[in-house]
C-alpha positions as protocol buffer text, in pm:
chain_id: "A"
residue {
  index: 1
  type: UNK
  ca { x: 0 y: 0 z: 0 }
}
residue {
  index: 2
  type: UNK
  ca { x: 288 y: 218 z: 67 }
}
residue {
  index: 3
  type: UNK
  ca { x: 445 y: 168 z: -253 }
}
residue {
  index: 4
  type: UNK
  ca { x: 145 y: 249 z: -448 }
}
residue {
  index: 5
  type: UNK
  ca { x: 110 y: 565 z: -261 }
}
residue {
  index: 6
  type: UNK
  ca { x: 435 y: 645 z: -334 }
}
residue {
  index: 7
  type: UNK
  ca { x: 382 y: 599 z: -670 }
}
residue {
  index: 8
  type: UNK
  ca { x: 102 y: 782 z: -683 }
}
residue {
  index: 9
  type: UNK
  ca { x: 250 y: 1063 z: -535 }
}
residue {
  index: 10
  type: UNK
  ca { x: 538 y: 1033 z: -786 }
}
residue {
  index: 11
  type: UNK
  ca { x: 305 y: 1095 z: -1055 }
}
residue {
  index: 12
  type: UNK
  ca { x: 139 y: 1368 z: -894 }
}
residue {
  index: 13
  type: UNK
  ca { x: 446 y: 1567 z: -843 }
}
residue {
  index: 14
  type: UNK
  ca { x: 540 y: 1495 z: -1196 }
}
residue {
  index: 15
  type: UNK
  ca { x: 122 y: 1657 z: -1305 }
}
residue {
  index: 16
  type: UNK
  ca { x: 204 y: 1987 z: -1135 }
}
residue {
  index: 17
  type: UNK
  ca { x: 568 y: 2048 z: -1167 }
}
residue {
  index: 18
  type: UNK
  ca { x: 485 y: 2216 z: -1502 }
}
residue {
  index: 19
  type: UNK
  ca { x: 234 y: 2512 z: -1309 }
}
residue {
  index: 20
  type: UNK
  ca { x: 486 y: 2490 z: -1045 }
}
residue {
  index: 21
  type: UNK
  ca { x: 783 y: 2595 z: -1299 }
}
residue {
  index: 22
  type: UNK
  ca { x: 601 y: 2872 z: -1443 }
}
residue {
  index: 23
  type: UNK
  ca { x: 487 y: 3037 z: -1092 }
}
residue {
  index: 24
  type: UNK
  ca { x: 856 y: 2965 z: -1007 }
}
residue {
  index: 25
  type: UNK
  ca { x: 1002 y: 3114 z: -1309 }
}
residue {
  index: 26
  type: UNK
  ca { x: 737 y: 3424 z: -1392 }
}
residue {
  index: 27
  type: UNK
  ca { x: 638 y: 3503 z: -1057 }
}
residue {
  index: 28
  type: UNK
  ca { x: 815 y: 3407 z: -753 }
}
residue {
  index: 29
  type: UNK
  ca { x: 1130 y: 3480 z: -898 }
}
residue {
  index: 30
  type: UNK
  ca { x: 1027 y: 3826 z: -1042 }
}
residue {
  index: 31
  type: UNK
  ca { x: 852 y: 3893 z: -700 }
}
residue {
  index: 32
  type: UNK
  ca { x: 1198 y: 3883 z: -502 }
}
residue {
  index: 33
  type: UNK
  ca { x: 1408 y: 3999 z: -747 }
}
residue {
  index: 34
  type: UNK
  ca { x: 1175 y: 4320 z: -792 }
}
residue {
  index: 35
  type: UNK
  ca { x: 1214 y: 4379 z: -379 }
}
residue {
  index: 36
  type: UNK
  ca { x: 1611 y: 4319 z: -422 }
}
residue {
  index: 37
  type: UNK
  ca { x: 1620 y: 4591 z: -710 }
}
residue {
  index: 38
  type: UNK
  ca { x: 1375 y: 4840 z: -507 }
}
residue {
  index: 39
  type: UNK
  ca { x: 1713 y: 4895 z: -303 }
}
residue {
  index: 40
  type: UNK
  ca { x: 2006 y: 4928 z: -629 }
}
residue {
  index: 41
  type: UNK
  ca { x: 1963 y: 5227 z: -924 }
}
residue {
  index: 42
  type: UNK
  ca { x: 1965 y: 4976 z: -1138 }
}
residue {
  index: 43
  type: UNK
  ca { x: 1929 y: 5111 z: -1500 }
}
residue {
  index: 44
  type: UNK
  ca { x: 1832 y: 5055 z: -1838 }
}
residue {
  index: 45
  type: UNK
  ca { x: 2174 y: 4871 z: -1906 }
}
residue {
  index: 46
  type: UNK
  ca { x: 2171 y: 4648 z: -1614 }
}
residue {
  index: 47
  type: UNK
  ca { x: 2433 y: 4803 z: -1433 }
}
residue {
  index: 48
  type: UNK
  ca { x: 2378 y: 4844 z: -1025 }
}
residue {
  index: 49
  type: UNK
  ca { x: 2447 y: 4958 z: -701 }
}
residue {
  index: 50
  type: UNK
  ca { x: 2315 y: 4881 z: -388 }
}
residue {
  index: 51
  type: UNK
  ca { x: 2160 y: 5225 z: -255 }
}
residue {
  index: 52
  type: UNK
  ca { x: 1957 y: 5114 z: 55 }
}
residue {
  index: 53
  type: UNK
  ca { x: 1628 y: 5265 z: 153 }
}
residue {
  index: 54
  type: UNK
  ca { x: 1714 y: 5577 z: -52 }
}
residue {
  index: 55
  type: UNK
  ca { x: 1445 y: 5452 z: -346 }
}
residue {
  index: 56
  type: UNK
  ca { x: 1173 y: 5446 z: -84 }
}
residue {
  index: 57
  type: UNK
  ca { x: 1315 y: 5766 z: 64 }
}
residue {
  index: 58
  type: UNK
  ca { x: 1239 y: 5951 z: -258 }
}
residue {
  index: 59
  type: UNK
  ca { x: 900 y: 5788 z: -273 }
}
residue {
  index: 60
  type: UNK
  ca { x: 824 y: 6015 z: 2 }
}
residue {
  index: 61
  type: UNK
  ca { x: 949 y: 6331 z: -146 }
}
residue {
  index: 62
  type: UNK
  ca { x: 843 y: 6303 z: -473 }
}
residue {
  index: 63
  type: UNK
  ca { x: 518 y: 6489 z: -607 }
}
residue {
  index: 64
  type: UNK
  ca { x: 467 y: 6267 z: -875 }
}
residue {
  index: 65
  type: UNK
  ca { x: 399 y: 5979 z: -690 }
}
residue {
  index: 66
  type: UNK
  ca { x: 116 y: 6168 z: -439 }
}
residue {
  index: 67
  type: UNK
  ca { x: -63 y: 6310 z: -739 }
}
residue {
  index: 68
  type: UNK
  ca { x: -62 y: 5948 z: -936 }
}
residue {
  index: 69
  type: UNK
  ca { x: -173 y: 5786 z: -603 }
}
residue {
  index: 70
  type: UNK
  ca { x: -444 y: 6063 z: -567 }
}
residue {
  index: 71
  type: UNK
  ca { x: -546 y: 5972 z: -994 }
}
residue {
  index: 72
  type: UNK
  ca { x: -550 y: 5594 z: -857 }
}
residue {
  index: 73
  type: UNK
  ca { x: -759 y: 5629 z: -571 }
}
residue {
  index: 74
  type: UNK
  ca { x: -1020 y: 5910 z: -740 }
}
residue {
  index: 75
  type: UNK
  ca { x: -1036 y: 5645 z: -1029 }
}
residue {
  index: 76
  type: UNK
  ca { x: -1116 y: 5351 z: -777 }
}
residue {
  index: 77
  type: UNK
  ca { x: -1305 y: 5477 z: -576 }
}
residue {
  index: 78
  type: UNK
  ca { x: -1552 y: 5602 z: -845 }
}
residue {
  index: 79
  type: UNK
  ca { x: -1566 y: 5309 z: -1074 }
}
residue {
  index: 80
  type: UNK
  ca { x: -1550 y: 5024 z: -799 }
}
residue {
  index: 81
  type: UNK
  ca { x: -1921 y: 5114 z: -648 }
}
residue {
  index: 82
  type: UNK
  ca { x: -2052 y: 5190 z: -956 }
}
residue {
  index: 83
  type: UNK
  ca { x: -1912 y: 4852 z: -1119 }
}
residue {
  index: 84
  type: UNK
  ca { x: -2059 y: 4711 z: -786 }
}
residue {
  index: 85
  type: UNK
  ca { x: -2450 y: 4844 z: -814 }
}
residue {
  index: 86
  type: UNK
  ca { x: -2500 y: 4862 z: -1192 }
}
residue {
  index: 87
  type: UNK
  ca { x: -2372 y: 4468 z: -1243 }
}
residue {
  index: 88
  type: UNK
  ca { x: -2599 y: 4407 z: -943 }
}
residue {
  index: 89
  type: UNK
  ca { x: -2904 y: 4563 z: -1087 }
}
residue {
  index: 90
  type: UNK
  ca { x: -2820 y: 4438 z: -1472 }
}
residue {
  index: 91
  type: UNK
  ca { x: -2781 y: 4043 z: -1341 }
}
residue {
  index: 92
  type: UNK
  ca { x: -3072 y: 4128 z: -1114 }
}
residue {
  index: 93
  type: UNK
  ca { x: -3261 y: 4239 z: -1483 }
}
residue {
  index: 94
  type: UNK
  ca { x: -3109 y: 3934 z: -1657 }
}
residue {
  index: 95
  type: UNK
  ca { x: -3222 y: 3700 z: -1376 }
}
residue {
  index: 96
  type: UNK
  ca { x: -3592 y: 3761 z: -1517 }
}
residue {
  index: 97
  type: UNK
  ca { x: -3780 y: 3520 z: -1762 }
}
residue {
  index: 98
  type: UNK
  ca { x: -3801 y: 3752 z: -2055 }
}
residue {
  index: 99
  type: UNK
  ca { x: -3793 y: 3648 z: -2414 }
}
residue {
  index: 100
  type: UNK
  ca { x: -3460 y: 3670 z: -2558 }
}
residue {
  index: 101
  type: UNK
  ca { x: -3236 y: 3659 z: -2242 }
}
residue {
  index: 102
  type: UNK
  ca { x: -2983 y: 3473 z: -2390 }
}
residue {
  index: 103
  type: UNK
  ca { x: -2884 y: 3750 z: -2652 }
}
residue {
  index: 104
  type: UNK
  ca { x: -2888 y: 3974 z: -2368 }
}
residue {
  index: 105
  type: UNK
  ca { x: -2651 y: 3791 z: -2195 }
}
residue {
  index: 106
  type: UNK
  ca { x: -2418 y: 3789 z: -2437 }
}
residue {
  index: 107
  type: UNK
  ca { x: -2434 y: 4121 z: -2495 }
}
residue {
  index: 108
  type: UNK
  ca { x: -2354 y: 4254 z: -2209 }
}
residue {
  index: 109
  type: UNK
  ca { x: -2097 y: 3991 z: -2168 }
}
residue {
  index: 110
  type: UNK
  ca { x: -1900 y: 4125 z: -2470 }
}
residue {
  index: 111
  type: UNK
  ca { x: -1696 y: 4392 z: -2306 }
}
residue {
  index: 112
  type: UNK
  ca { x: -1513 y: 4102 z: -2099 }
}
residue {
  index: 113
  type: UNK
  ca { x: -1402 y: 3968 z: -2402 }
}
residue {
  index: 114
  type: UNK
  ca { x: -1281 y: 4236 z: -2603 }
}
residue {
  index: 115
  type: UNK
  ca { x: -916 y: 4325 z: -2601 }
}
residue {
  index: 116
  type: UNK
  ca { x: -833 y: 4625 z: -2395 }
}
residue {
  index: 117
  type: UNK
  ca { x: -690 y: 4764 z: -2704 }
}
residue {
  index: 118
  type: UNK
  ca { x: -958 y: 4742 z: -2964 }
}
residue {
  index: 119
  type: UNK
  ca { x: -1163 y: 4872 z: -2623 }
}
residue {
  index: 120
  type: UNK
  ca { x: -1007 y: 5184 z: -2556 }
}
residue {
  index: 121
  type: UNK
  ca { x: -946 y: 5285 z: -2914 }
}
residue {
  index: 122
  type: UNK
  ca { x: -1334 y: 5226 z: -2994 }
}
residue {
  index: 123
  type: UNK
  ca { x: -1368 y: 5471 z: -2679 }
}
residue {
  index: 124
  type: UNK
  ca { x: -1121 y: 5707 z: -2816 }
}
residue {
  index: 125
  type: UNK
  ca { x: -1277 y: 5783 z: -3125 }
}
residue {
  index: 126
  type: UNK
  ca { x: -1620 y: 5828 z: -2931 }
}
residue {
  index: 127
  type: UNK
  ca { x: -1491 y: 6086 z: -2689 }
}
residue {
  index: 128
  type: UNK
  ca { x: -1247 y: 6256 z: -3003 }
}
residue {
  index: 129
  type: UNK
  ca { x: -1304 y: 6609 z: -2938 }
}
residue {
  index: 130
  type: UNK
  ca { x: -1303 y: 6713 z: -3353 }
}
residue {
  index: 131
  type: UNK
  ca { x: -1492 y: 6378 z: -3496 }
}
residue {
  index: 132
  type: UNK
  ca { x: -1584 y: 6209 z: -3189 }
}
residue {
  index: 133
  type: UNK
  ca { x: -1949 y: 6024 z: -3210 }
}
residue {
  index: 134
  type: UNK
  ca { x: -2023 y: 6196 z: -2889 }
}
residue {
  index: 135
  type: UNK
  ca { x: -1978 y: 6525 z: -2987 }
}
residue {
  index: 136
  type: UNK
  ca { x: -2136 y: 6508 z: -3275 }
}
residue {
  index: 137
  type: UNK
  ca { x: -2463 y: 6329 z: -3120 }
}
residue {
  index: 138
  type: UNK
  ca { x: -2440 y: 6637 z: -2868 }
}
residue {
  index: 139
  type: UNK
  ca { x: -2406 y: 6907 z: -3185 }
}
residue {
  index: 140
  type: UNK
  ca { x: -2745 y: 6777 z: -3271 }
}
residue {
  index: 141
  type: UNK
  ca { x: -2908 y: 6827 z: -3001 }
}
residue {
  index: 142
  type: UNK
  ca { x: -2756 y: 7158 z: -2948 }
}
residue {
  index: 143
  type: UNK
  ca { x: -2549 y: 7094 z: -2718 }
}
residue {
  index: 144
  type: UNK
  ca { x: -2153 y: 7202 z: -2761 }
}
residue {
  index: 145
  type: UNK
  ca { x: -1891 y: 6906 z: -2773 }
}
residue {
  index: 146
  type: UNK
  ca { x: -1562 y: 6906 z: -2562 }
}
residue {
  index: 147
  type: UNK
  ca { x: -1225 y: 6781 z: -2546 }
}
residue {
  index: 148
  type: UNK
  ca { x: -1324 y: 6467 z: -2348 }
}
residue {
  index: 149
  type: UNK
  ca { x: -974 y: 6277 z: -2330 }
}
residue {
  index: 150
  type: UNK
  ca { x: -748 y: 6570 z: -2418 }
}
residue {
  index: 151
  type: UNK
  ca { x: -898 y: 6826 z: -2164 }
}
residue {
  index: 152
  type: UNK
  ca { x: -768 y: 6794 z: -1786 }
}
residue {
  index: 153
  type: UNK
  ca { x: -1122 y: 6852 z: -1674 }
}
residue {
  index: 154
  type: UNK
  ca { x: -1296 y: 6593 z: -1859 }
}
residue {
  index: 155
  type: UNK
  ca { x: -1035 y: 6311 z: -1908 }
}
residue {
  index: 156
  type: UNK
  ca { x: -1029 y: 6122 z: -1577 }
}
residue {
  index: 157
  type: UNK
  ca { x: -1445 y: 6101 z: -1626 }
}
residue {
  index: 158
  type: UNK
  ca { x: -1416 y: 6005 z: -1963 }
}
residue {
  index: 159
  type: UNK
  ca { x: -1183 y: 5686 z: -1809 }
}
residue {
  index: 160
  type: UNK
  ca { x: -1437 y: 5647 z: -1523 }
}
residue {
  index: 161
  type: UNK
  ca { x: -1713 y: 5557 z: -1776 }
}
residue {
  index: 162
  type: UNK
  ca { x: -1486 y: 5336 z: -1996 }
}
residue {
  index: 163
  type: UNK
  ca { x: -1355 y: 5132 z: -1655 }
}
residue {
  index: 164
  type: UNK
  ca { x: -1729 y: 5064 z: -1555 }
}
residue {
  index: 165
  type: UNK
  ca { x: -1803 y: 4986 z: -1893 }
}
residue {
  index: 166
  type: UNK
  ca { x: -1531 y: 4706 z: -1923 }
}
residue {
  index: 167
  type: UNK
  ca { x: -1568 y: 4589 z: -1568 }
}
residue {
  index: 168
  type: UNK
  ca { x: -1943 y: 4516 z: -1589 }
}
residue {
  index: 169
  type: UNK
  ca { x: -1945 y: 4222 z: -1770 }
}
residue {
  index: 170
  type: UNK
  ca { x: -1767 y: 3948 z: -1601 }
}
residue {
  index: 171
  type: UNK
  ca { x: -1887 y: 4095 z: -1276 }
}
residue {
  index: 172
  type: UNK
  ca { x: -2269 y: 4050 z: -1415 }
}
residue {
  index: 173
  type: UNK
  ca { x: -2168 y: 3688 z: -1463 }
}
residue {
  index: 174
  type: UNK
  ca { x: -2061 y: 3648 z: -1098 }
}
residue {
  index: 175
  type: UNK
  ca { x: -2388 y: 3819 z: -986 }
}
residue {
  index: 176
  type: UNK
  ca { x: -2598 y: 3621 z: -1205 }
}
residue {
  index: 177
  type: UNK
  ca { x: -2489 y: 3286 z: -1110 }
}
residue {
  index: 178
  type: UNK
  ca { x: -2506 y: 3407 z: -734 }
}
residue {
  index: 179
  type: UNK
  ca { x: -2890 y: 3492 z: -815 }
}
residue {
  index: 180
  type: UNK
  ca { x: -2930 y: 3179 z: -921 }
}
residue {
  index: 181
  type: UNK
  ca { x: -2782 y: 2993 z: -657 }
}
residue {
  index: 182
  type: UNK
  ca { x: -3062 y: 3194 z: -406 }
}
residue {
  index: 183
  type: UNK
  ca { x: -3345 y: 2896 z: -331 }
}
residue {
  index: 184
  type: UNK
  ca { x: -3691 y: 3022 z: -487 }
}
residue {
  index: 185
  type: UNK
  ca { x: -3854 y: 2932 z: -147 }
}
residue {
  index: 186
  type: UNK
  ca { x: -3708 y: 3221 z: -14 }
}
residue {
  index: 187
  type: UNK
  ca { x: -3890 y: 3469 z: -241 }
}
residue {
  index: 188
  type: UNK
  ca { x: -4177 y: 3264 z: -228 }
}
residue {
  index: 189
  type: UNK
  ca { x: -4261 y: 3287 z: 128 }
}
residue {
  index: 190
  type: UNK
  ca { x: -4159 y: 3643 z: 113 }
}
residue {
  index: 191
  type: UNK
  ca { x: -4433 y: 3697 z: -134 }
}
residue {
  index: 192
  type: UNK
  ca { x: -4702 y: 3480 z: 60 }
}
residue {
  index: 193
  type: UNK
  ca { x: -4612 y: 3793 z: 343 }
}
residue {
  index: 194
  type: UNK
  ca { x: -4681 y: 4012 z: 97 }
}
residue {
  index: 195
  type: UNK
  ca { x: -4362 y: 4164 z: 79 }
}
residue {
  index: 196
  type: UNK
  ca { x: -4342 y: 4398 z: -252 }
}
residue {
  index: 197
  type: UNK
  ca { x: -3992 y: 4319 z: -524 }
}
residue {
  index: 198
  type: UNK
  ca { x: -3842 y: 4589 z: -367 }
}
residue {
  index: 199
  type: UNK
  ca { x: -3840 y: 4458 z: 29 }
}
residue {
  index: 200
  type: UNK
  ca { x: -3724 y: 4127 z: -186 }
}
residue {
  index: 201
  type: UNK
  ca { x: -3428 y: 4243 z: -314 }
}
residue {
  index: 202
  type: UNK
  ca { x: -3299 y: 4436 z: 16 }
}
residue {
  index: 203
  type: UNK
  ca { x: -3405 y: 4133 z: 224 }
}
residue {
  index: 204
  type: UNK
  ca { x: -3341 y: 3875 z: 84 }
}
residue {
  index: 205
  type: UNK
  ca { x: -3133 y: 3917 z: -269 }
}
residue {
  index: 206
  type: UNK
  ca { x: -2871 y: 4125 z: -114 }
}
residue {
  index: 207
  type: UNK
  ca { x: -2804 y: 3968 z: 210 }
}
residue {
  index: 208
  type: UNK
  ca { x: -2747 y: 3598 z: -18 }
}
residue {
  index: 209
  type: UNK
  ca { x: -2537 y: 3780 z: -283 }
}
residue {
  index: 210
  type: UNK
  ca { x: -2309 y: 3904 z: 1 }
}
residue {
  index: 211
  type: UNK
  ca { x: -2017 y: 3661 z: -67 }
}
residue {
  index: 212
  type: UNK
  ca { x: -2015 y: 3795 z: -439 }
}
residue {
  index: 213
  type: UNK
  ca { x: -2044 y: 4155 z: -339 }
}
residue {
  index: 214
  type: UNK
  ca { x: -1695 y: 4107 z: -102 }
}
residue {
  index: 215
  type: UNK
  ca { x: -1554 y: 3914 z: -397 }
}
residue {
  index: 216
  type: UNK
  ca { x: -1651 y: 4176 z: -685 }
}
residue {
  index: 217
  type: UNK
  ca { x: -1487 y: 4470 z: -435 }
}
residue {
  index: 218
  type: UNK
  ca { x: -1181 y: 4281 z: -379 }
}
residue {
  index: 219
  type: UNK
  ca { x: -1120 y: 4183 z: -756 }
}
residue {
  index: 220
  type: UNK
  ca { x: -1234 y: 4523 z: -850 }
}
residue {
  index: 221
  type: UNK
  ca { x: -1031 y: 4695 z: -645 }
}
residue {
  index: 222
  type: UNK
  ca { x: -699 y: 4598 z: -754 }
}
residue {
  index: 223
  type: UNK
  ca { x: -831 y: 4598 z: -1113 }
}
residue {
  index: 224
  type: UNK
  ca { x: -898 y: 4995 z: -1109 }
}
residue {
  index: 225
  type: UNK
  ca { x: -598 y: 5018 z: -879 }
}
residue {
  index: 226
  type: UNK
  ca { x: -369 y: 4864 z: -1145 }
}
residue {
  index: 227
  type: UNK
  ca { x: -519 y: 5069 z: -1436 }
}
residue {
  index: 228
  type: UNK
  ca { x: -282 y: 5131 z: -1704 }
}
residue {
  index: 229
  type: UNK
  ca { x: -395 y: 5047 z: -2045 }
}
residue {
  index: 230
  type: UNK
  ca { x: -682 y: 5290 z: -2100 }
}
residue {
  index: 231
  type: UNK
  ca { x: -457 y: 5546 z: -1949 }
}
residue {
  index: 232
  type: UNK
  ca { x: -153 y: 5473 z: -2255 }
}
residue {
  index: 233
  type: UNK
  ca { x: -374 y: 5428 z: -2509 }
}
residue {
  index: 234
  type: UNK
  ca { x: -634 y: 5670 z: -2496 }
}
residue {
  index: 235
  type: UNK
  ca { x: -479 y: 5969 z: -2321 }
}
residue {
  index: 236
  type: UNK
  ca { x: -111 y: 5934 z: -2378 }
}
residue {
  index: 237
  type: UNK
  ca { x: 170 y: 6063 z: -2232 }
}
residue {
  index: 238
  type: UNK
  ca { x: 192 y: 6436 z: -2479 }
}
residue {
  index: 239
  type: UNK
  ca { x: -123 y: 6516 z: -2383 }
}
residue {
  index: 240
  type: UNK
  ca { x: -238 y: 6797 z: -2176 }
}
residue {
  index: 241
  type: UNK
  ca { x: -471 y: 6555 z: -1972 }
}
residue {
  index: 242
  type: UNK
  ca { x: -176 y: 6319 z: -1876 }
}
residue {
  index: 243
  type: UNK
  ca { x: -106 y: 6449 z: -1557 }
}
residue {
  index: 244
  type: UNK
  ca { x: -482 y: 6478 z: -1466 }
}
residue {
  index: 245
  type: UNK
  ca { x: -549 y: 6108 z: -1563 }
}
residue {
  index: 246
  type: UNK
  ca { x: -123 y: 5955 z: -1444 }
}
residue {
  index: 247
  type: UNK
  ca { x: -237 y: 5640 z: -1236 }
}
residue {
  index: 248
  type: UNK
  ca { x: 63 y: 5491 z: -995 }
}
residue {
  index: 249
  type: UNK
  ca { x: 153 y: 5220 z: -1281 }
}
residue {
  index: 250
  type: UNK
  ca { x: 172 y: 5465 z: -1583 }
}
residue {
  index: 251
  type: UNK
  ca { x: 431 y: 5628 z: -1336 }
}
residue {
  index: 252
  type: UNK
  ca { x: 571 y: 5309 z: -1271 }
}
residue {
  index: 253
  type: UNK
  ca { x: 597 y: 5233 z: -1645 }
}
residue {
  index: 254
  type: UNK
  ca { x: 745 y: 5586 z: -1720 }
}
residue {
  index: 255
  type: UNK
  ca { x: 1022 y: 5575 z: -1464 }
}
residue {
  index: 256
  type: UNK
  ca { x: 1142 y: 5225 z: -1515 }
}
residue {
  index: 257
  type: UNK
  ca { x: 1047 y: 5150 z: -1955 }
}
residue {
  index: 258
  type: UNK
  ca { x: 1030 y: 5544 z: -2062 }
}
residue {
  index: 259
  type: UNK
  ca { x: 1359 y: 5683 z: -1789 }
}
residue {
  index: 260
  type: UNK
  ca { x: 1523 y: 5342 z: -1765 }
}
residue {
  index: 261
  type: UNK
  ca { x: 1551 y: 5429 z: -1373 }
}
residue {
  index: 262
  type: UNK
  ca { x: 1470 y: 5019 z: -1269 }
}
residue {
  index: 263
  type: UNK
  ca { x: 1539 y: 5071 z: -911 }
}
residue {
  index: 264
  type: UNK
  ca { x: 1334 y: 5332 z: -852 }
}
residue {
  index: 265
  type: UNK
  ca { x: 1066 y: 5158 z: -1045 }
}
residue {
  index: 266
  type: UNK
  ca { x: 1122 y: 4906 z: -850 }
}
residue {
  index: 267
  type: UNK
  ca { x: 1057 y: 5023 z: -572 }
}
residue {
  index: 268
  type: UNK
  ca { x: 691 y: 5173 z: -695 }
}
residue {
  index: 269
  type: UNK
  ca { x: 606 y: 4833 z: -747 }
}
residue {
  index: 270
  type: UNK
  ca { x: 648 y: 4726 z: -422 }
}
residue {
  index: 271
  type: UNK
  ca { x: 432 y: 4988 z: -278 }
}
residue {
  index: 272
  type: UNK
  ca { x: 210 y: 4924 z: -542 }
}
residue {
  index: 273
  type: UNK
  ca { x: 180 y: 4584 z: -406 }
}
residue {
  index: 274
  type: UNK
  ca { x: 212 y: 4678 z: -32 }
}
residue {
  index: 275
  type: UNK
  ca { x: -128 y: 4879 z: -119 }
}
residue {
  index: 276
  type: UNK
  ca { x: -313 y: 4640 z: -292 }
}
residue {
  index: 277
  type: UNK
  ca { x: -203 y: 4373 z: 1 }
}
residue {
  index: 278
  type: UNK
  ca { x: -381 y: 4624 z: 287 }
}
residue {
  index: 279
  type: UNK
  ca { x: -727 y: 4699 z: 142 }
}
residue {
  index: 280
  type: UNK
  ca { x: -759 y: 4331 z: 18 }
}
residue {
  index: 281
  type: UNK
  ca { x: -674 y: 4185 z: 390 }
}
residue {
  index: 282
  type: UNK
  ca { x: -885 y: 4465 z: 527 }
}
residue {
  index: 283
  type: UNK
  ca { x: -1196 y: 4309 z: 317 }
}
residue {
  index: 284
  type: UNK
  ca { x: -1141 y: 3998 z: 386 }
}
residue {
  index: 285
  type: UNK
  ca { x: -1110 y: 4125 z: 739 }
}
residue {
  index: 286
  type: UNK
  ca { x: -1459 y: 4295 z: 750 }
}
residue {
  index: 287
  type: UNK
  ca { x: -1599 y: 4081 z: 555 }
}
residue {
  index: 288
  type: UNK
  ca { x: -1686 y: 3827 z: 876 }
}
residue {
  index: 289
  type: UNK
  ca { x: -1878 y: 4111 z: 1005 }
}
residue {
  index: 290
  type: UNK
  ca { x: -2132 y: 4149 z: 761 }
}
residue {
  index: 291
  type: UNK
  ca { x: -2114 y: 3832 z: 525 }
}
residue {
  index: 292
  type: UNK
  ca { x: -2395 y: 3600 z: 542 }
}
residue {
  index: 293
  type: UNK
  ca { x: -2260 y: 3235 z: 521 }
}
């Protein structure tokens, strides 16, 4: 018996020493050598010197970094609750017996699975402040058009409503099968009380969905945190909006890709990470306290 469990184990080892390489090789690796270069000036030719703490000292001191970090967080903390409620109400919608559900679905599911890329530049032409769709909808009505991703005023809102619009979909998905996970019973007795749809849904609906909801923050959060793409491709870094709309990893990828100062860069990812690590284990934390098992 021994032996075959030792075989078996052999074999097992052997099943998940592929996965096992690539975490090692992609990210565990990469992970420590990142927090050993946050303390060199390593630069764009590889050459280094150990420096200390003096890449987290200038952290501290540099303005850059506090207005990025202020772009993150006014980025996050607008599109996170409005992902949140509008996936919520649009699975809720979904969750209905209404004839052709299924080509709802998938429409709404479609922004999930289109590339960031073809994403934001579909959004860029829309918000173009000379031949943008948007403007010229509003010149019909009247209404005069603006500079919606090259205007400091008007960019970071313009990113707001692309983020929610790409973050709905796979969250609807999570919402909808969480819906449908809720026993019927539940909303049957409730309607034998004669409780209306709307005492339904803050009764029963969202107290059941409440695992999702922690799960959709937490994912959601260190999406929007991490923002980047939308930020390259559809504002740009000559543009007068850029330092209106900088998030901390468009910094990150201008100091280390753009400046070729790795260390430094370095050590922006670290507190990138150190950031993302503290919210997430202060949801899970708080979660216990209102999460209904």
């Amino acid at each position: 018996m021994k032996n075959y469990d030792k075989k078996n184990a052999k074999w097992g080892y052997i099943m998940i020493a592929p996965v096992f390489l690539g975490l090692l090789i992609f990210y565990i690796i990469p992970f420590f050598q990142n927090i050993f270069y946050s303390f060199t000036n390593l630069n764009q030719f590889g050459k280094w010197e150990f420096v200390g703490t003096n890449n987290y000292i200038r952290l501290f001191e540099d303005p850059k970094v506090f207005m990025s970090l202020k772009n993150t967080f006014v980025y996050t903390i607008c599109t996170v609750p409005l992902i949140l409620i509008f996936s919520m109400i649009i699975a809720n919608l979904l969750n209905q017996k209404i004839k052709g559900i299924g080509i709802y679905r998938t429409l709404y599911f479609l922004p999930a699975i289109t590339m960031p890329a073809a994403t934001a530049m579909i959004w860029k032409w829309i918000f173009n402040g000379q031949y943008g769709l948007l403007n010229a909808f509003l010149e019909k009505l009247g209404i005069q058009g603006q500079n919606w991703i090259s205007d400091p005023k008007f960019a970071m809102g313009a990113l707001i409503i692309v983020g929610v619009w790409m973050g709905l979909g796979m969250n609807i998905i999570y919402f909808l099968a969480g819906l449908q996970s809720i026993p019927k019973t539940y909303y049957e007795a409730a309607t034998l009380d004669h409780a209306s749809p709307v005492k339904q849904f803050f009764t029963i609906t969202i107290p059941s969905l409440t695992p999702t909801i922690v799960f959709v923050l937490i994912t959601s959060f260190i999406g929007a945190f991490q923002i980047f793409d939308l930020i390259f491709l559809m504002i740009g870094k000559t543009s007068l909006a850029t330092n209106a709309t900088m998030s901390i990893v468009y910094l990150f990828y201008r100091v280390a890709i753009e400046f070729g100062q790795k260390g430094y860069g370095a050590a922006i990812a670290v507190m990138i990470f150190l950031i993302i690590m503290l919210f997430t284990f202060l949801q899970l934390k708080l979660q216990k306290r209102w999460v209904q098992e």
